[in-house]
N, C-alpha and C positions, 0 to 999 in steps of 0.2 A: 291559616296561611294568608297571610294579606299583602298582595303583590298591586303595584301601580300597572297599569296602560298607557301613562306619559306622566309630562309633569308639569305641562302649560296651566297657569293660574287664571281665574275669573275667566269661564267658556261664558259665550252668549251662545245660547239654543237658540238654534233657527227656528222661522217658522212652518211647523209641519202638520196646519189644519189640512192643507191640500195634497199633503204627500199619502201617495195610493197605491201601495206594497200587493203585487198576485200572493194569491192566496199559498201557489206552491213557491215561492221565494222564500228565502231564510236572511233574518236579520244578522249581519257580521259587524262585532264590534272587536278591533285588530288592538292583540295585546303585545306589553312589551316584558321579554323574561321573562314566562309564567306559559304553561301550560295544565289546562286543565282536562281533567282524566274523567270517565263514565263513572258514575257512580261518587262522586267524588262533591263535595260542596266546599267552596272557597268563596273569601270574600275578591272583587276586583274593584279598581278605584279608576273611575273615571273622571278624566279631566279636559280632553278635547271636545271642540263643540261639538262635533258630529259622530264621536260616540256617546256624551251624553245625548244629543237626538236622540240616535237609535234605541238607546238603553228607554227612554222614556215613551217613543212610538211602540217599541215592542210591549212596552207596563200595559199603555192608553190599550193595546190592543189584543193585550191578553195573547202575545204569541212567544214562542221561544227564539233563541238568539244563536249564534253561532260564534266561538269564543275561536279566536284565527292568530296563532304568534307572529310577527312579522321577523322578516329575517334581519333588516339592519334595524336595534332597538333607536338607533343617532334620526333615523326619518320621522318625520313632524307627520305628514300627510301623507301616508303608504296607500299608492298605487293598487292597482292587483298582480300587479308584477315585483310588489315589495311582500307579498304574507304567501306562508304555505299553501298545499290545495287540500291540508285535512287537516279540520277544525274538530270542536265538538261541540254536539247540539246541547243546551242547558236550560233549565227554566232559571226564570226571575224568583228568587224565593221571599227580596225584599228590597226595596230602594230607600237608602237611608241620603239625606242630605245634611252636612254636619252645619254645626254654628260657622264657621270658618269657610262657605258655599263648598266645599269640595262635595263631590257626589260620591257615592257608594255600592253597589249592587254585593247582592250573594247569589251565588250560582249553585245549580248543582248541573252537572252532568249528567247529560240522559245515555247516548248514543255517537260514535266517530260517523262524520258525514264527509265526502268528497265535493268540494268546489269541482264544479260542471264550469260553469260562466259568471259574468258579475252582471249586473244590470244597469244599462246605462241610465244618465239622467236624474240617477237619486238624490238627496242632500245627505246621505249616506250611504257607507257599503251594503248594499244584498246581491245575493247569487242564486239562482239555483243551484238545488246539491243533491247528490247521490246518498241515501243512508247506507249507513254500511253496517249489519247486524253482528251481530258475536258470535263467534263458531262457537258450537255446544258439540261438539265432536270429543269422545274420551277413546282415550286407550294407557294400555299399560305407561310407557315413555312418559303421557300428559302428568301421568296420576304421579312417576316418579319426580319430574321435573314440579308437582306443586307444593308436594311435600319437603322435597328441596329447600325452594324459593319460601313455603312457613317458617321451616325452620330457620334458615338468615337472616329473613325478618325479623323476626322476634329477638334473634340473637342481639340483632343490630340495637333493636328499640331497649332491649335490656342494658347494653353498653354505653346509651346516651345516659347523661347525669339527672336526675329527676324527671325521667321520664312517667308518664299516668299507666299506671295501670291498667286503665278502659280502654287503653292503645293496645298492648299485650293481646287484651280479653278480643280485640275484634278482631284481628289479626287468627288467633287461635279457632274464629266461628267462622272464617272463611272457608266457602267450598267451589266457589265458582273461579276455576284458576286464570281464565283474564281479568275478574275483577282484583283477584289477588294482588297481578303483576301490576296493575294499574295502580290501585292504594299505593302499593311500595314504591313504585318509582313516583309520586307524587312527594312522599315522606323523605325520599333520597335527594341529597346535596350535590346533584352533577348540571352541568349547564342545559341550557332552558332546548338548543339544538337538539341536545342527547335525549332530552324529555319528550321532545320532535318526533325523534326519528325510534324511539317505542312507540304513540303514538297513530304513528303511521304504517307498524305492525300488525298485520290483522293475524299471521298463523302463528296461533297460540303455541306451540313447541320455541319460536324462533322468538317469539316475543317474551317468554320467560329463561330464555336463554340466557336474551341478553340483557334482562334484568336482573339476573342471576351472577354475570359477570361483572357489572355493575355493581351488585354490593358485595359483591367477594371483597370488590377493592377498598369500599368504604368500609366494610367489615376488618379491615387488618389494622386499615389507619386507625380505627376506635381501638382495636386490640392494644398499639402500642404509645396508642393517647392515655388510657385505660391504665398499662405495665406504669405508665411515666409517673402517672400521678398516687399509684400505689408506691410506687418506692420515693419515693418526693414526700409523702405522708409518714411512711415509716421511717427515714431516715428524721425528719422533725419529732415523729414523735419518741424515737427512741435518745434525742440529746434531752429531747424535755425529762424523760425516765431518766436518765442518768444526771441530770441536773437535782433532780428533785431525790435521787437516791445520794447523792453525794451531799445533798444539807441534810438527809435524814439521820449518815451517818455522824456529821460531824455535831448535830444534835446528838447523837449517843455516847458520843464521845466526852461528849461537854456533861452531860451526865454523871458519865462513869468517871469524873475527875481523870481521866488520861489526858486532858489536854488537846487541842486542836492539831492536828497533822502537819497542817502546815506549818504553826509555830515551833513545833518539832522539828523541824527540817531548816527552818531560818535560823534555829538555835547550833543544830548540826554544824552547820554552814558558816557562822560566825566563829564558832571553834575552831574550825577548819584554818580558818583567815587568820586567827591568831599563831595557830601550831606555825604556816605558810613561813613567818618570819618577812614579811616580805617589806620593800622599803617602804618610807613614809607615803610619796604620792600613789605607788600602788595600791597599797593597804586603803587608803582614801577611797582611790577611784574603787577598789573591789566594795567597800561597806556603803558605797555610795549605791551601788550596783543593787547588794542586797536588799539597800530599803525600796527602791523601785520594784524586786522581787517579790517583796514581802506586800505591799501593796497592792501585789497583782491577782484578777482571777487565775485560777487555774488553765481553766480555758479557753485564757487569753491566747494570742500567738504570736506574740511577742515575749511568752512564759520561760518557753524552751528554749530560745535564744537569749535569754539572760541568764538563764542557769549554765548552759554551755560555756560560758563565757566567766561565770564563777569559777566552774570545772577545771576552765584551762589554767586562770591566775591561782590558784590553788595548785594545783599539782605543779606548776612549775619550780624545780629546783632553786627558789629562791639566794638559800644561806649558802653563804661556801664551805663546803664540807674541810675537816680534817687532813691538809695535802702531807701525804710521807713522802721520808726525806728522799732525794735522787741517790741510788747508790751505782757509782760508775762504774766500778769491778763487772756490778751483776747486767749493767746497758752493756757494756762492750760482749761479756758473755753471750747475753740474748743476740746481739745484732750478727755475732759469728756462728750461733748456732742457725740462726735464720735463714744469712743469706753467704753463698759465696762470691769473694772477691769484694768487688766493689768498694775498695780500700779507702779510697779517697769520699767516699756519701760518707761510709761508715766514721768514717775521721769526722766531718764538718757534724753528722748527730751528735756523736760525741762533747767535742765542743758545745754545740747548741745544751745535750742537757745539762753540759756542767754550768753553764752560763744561769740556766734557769734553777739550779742548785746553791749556787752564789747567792743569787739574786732573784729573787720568787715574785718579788713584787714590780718586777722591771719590765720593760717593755720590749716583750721577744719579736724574734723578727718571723715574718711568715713565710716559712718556708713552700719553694714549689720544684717540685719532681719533675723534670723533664727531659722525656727519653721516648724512643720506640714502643710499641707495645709489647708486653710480655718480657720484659726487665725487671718486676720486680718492686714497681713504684707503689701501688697498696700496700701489699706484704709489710715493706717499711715502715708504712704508717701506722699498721698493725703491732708493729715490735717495738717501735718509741710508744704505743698505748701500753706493752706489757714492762717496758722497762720502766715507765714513769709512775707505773701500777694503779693507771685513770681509765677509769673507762674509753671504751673507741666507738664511735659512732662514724658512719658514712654518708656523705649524702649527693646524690647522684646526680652532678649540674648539665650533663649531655642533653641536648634537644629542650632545654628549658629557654624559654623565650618569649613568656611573660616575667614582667617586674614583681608581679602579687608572688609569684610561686619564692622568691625572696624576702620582700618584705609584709607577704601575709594579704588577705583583702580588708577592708571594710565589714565592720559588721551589718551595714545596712543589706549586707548581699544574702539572699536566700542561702546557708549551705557555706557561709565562709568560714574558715579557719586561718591559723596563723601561718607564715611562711615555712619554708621548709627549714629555715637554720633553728627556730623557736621548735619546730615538731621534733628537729634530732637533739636537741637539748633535752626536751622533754622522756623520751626514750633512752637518752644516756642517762638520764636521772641526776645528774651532776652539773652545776657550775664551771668544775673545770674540766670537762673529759677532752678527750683527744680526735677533733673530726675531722674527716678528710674529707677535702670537696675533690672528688673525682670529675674529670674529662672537662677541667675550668677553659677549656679552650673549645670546647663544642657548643657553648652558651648561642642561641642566637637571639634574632633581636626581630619585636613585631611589631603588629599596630598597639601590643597593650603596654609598651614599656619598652626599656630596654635592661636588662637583669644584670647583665655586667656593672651599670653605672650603679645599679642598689649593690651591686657588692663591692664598691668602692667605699662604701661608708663599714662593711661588715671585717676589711679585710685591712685598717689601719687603726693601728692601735691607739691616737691618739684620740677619737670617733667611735669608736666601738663600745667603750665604755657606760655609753647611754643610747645603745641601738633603739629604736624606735619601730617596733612592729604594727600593721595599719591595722591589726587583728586587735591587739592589746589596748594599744595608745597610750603606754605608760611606757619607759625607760626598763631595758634589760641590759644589765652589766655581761657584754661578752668579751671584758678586755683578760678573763681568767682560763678564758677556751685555746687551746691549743689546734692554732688551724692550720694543716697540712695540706694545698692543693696539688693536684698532677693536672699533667699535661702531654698531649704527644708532639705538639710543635707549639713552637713561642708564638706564630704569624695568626693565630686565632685570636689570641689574648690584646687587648686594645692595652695602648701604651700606657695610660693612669693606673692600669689595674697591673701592669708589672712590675711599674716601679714601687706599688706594695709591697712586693714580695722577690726574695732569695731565690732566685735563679739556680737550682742545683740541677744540671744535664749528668742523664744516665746514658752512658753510651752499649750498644752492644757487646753481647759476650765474646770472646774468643771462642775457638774450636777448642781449647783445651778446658776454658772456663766452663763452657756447655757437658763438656765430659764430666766434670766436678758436679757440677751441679746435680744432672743426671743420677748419675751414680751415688749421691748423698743422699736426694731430696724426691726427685722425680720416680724413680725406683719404686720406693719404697710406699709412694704415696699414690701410684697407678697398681701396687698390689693391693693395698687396702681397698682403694676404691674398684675393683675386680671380683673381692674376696676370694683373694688367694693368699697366702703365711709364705716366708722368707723360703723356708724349707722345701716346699711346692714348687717355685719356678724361681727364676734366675736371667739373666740376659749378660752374657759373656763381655770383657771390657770392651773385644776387639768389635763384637758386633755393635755396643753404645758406636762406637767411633765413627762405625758404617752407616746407620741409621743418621750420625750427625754431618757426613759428607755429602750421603746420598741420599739423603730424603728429606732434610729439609734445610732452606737457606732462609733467615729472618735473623733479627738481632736479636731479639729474645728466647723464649726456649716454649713455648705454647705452641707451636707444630711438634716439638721437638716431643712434649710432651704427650701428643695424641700420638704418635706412632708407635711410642712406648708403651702406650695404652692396646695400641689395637695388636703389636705384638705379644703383650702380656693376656688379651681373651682369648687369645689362638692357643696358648698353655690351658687356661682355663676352660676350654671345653674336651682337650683333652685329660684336664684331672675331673671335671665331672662327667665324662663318659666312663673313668675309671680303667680307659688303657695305659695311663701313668700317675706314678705318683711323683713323678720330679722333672719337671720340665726344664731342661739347660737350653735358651736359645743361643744357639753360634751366628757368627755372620753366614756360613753359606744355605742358613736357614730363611737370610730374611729377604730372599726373593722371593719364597713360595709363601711367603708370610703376606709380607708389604708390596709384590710385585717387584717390576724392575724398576730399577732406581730411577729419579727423576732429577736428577741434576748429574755433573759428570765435568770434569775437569777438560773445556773447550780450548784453555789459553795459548796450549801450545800451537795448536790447529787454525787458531783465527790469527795467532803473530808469526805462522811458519812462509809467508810471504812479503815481498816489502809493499808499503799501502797502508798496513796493517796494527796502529796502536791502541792501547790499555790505557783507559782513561779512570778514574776514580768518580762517584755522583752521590750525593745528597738526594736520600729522600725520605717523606714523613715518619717511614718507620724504618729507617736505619740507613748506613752506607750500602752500597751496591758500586761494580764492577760495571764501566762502561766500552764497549769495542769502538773505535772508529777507523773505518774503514775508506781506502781513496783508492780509485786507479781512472785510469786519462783513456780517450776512446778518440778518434781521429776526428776534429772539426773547426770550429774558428777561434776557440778561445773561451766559450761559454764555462760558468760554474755551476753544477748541477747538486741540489742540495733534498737528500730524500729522510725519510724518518721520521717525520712528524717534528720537524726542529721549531722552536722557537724564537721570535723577532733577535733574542738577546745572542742565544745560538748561531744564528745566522750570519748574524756581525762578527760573529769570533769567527767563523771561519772563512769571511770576506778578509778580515784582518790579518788572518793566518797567510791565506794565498798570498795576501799585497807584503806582507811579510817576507814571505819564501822568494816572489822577485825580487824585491829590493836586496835580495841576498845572493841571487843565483849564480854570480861568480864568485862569490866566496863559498858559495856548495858547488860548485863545479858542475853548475845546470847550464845544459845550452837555455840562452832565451827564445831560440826561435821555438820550442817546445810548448810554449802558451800560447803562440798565434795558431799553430798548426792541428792542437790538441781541445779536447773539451775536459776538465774536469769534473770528476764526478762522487761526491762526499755522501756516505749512507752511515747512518749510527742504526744497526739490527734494532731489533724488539720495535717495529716500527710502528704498531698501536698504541703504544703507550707514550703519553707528549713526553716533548724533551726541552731545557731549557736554560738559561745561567751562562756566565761570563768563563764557569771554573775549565771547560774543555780545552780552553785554547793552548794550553802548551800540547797536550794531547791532536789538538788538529794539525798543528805546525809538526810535530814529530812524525805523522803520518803521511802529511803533504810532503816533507822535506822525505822520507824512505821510499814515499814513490819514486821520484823523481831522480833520487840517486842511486834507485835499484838495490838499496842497502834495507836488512831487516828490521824492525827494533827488537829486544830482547824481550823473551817470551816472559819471561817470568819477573818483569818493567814494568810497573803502574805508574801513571801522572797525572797530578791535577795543578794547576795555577790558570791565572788569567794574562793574558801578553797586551801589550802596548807594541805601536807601530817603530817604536823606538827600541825594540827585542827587550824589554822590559818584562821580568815575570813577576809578576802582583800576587798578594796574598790572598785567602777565600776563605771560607767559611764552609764547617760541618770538617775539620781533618780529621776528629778524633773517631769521627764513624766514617769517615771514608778508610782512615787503617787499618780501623778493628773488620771492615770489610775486603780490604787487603789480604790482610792475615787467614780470614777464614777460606779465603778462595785460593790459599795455596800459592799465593806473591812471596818472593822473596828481595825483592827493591819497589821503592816506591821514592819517586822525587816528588819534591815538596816545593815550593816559594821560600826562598830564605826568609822571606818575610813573616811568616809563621811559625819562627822555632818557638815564639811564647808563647803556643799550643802544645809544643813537647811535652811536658808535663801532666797532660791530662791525657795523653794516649796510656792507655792500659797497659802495667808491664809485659805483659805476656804478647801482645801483640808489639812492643816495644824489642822484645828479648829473637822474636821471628823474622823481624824483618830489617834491611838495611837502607839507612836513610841517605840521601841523595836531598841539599839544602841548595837551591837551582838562583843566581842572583840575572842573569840572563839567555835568553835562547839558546844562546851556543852553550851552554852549559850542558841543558837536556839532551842537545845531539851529541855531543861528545858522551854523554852515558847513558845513553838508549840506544843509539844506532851501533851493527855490529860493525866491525873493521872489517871482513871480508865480503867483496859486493858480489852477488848475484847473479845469475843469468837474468834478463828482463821476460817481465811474465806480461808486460802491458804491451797492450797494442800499439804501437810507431802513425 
């Protein structure tokens, strides 16, 4: 172990013919980083001038030296306020001087001595000192804590990488347990303090303690130095084994006339390319592909990623298959077995596949389903795949909002593939199948892209015909794929990406539609899914009815559908308890079934006072029934507006009021009634926002029945927008504000004359229900909402 005591170049010795050291003083030569231990011989390197003195007055005079760490190693000239106060006594075993003047000493260690005092006046350190002897003291605890500290030892020295043997061998002849602890902690890699403060340890229990703690720690670090470099060797050595076994085999191969493995596989692989059909640049870019393949190690890794990428241009549906002919008899079959009602979609498919019948090669339009949920808009896409007899594929665009998830990654990317329109082609197996991009209106948009604008190129037929995947980088002909999207509202869908595509709105069901439907489809398909048979249970029509009044309200039939479910497992565990074998449910079973009802015919209740009108509302998933509500409380004139209305809201019924004055002697209102009054407008359901121009004939009818103490009629809904000029303006969503009408048990509904070119697209059945009221201004509404006979006044004066 050869440790420095500084590192100043070319010392001058003093001169020390007159220097005259007592006989009991000890020479100190102050080391730096190094402690040396009894017993113990190390070489130290002297470089100061007046440790070389000392080193060379202690030779001149045949005495031993005292080897002293100093605490900060950064001190040039250490004090005696700079070195510990327990050294160790050592002889000189030899003083070597190199070609290069550096000086040298070999020490051994004799004995631990305690600095007493330093000596003043010297040209170097001496002190007297205290010797301090070695306890020879044994007992049980000494004897176990030696064999201990052998044992780690040796562990330790076995776990260094070419460590001697003659280390082991002394280690093992040790019997003197502080010379033990001493050796070991000289051998051990902890800092020169730590070396210190064993050391200056004299009771041998507590000084192999904590040399014992000491190499626990260094002992773990070797252990998982040691694991690191074993598994770091056998993983090397087991690729060179399978390198060397993989040329051995394809030497056997080459032997046995079988041929190479791999060219087996490129040969594979090109057949493949050929069977593919695929176009000129494909074909290209795939055999260009191959010979890069074929060129490659094995164990390249860049291997698997071009095979990958064979795999995909290969399997993809290339050729266009065989299309049979459209037979319209059997589409119109299909679409009425599928779905009920919906006379007018079922019309426009129709057309569509006769179009596509005509004309195969023409450029169809893309249709998009847009309606409420649980209408019925998949299903259809599922029945133009069975009528057109193409495969159907789905592919699910909700919450997509990278651009890659479209048109596919780069192949530089760890782990990429091609988009999702390329993977549902893939799986449909076909050229031309039939895919529906569901929920095109949930697409959103991040920092990787924006996915709607990559399906602007997917979703026009003029473009599509050489779609460009970032996966592939060749041309794919998607102008033969029949693309059907849905949607629950148009206001998701950015305006490039609509006028792609046919707009066809599904409006919600009727109550009598829902009955239909139920009773054909829903029935039959909550007993299958139950496992229960026709014969086993039942659900009476009158209870469908009740079920469809009271328990669920929605434009589609998917609540409609669970309750028929949850009434249909209430039969079923009584046919598998086995106390029936025929379950009839009635209506006055489906309280104790489904509980009490959860909706309930309020309209006569909320219009049986004046204040009190029926408004019609748009929302994303269907038409809904709106109350608004006015009555006047005694103050200065204020309008007080509650419900969570919004800015748009809010104006209509600022407009309504300015309205209703400018009117009040043609309604027979006193005017002093708004100085002396506060108005007060609440639309119920008041956590849920509210918003839109459409209330305003609704707020005017309610403001104008407070005030004239007159009702409107119960069974009255209105929607339009008014102008200051009593003007009633046209709106938007009638055809689901009727079919909402209708279900809620309405039997008028006034409309904007301005919207009878919506007539048409109201469902018959909600058409056959209700009687229409075509509104060309204000006075229109009150003359057919408010009743003729007035009231007693319910509002406060």
């Amino acid at each position: 172990m050869a440790v420095n005591d500084e590192t100043n170049a070319s010392p001058r010795t003093p001169d020390v013919d007159t220097v005259r050291i007592p006989d009991d003083a000890l020479i100190i030569v102050p080391v730096r980083n190094m402690v040396l231990f009894p017993g113990v011989v190390a070489p130290v390197t002297v470089a100061r001038a007046k440790s070389v003195a000392a080193a060379q007055q202690a030779l001149r005079d045949q005495r031993q030296i005292g080897i002293l760490l100093q605490r900060n190693p950064e001190v040039d000239d250490p004090s005696p306020d700079d070195l510990y106060r327990v050294c160790t006594i050592a002889n000189i075993v030899r003083y070597i001087t190199a070609p290069d003047e550096t000086h040298h000493i070999i020490c051994q260690g004799v004995q631990r001595a305690r600095v007493l005092d330093f000596l003043p006046g010297t040209p170097f350190l001496a002190a007297r000192v205290l010797h301090i002897p070695e306890p020879t003291t044994t007992s049980p605890e000494i004897e176990a804590r030696f064999l201990n500290l052998q044992r780690q030892a040796i562990e330790a020295i076995q776990l260094l990488p070419q460590s001697p043997p003659e280390l082991v061998a002394a280690f093992q002849g040790m019997t003197a347990p502080g010379a033990l602890a001493d050796l070991a902690t000289s051998y051990m890699d902890i800092k020169p303090a730590e070396k210190q403060e064993i050391l200056e340890t004299i009771d041998l229990s507590a000084r192999m303690d904590k040399v014992s703690r000491f190499l626990a720690e260094r002992l773990e670090v070797l252990r998982i130095s040691n694991e690191i470099g074993q598994k770091t060797k056998a993983a090397f050595d087991e690729r060179q084994r399978e390198a060397i076994l993989r040329e051995q085999m394809a030497t056997i191969q080459r032997q046995l006339g079988e041929g190479d493995g791999k060219a087996q596989e490129v040969a594979e692989l090109n057949e493949a390319i050929t069977k593919a059909k695929m176009p000129p640049e494909a074909e290209g870019q795939a055999r260009k592909e191959l010979r890069r393949y074929e060129r490659m190690p094995e164990a390249a890794a860049e291997s698997g990623m071009v095979r990958s990428y064979l795999d995909w241009l290969i399997d993809l549906p290339w050729s266009l298959p065989e299309e049979k002919p459209i037979d319209i008899a059997e589409a119109r079959r299909i679409l009425d077995a599928d779905h009920f009602g919906l006379e007018k979609i079922k019309a426009r498919i129709i057309e569509y596949l006769a179009v596509r019948k005509l004309a195969p090669q023409g450029k169809a339009p893309i249709l998009c389903f847009v309606g409420p949920p649980g209408v019925g808009k998949t299903s259809l896409g599922q029945s133009i795949a069975r009528a057109m007899e193409r495969p159907f594929v789905r592919v699910s665009l909700g919450g997509v909002h990278d651009e890659a998830e479209i048109r596919g990654h780069r192949r530089t990317y760890i782990g990429a593939l091609p988009g999702n329109i390329i993977q549902a082609i893939k799986k449909a197996g076909a050229r031309n199948c039939v895919m529906m991009l569901d929920e095109i209106d949930k697409m959103g948009r991040g920092i990787q892209g924006d996915p709607s604008a990559a399906m602007l190129e997917v979703l026009d037929p003029e473009q599509n015909g050489t779609f460009r995947d970032n996966y592939l980088g060749v041309p794919f002909d998607l102008s033969r794929v029949v693309f059907i999207a849905t949607a629950n509202m148009l206001d998701g869908i950015p305006g490039p990406l609509q006028d792609r595509m046919e707009i066809i709105s599904l409006p919600g069901y009727t109550e009598d539609e829902k009955f239909e439907i139920a009773r054909r489809y829903l029935v039959r398909r909550q007993l299958e899914a139950n496992g229960l048979k026709p014969e086993q249970a039942s659900i009476e029509p009158e209870a469908l009815r009740q079920i469809i009044k009271g328990y669920t309200r929605e434009a589609g039939v998917r609540s409609l559908e669970r309750e028929i479910g949850k009434a249909l497992r209430y039969a079923a565990v009584q046919i598998a308890e086995g106390s029936s074998t025929h379950v009839m449910i009635a209506a006055k079973d489906l309280t104790a079934i489904l509980g009490q009802p959860r909706f309930e015919g309020e309209i006569a209740l909320r219009t049986s006072v004046p204040g009190v009108a029926t408004g019609l509302a748009w929302t994303p998933v269907g038409g809904d029934i709106l109350f608004i509500e006015a009555t006047r409380v005694p103050g200065r004139g204020n309008l007080i507006l509650t419900g969570q209305l919004g800015d748009v809201m809010r104006e209509s019924v600022q407009a309504a009021l300015t309205l209703v004055k400018s009117r009040a002697s043609q309604l027979g209102i006193d005017g002093s009634v708004f100085e002396k009054s506060d108005i007060h407008v609440h639309v119920p359901a008041g956590a849920t926002p509210k918003d839109g121009p459409s209330a305003g004939v609704a707020m005017f009818t309610a403001l104008t029945s407070l005030l004239t103490n007159r009702t409107v009629r119960h069974d009255t809904a209105m929607t339009g927008e008014i102008s200051l000029r009593g003007l009633v303006l046209p709106v938007g969503g009638i055809k689901e504000k009727v079919v909402a009408a209708a279900a809620a048990g309405l039997k008028r509904v006034m409309l904007p004359a301005r919207n009878r070119r919506d007539f048409d697209d109201i469902p018959q059945g909600a058409r056959e229900k209700l009687e229409f009221i075509w509104l060309e201004r204000v006075d229109d509404a009150i003359a057919a909402a408010l009743e003729d006979v007035r009231q007693p006044s319910a509002a406060a004066e």
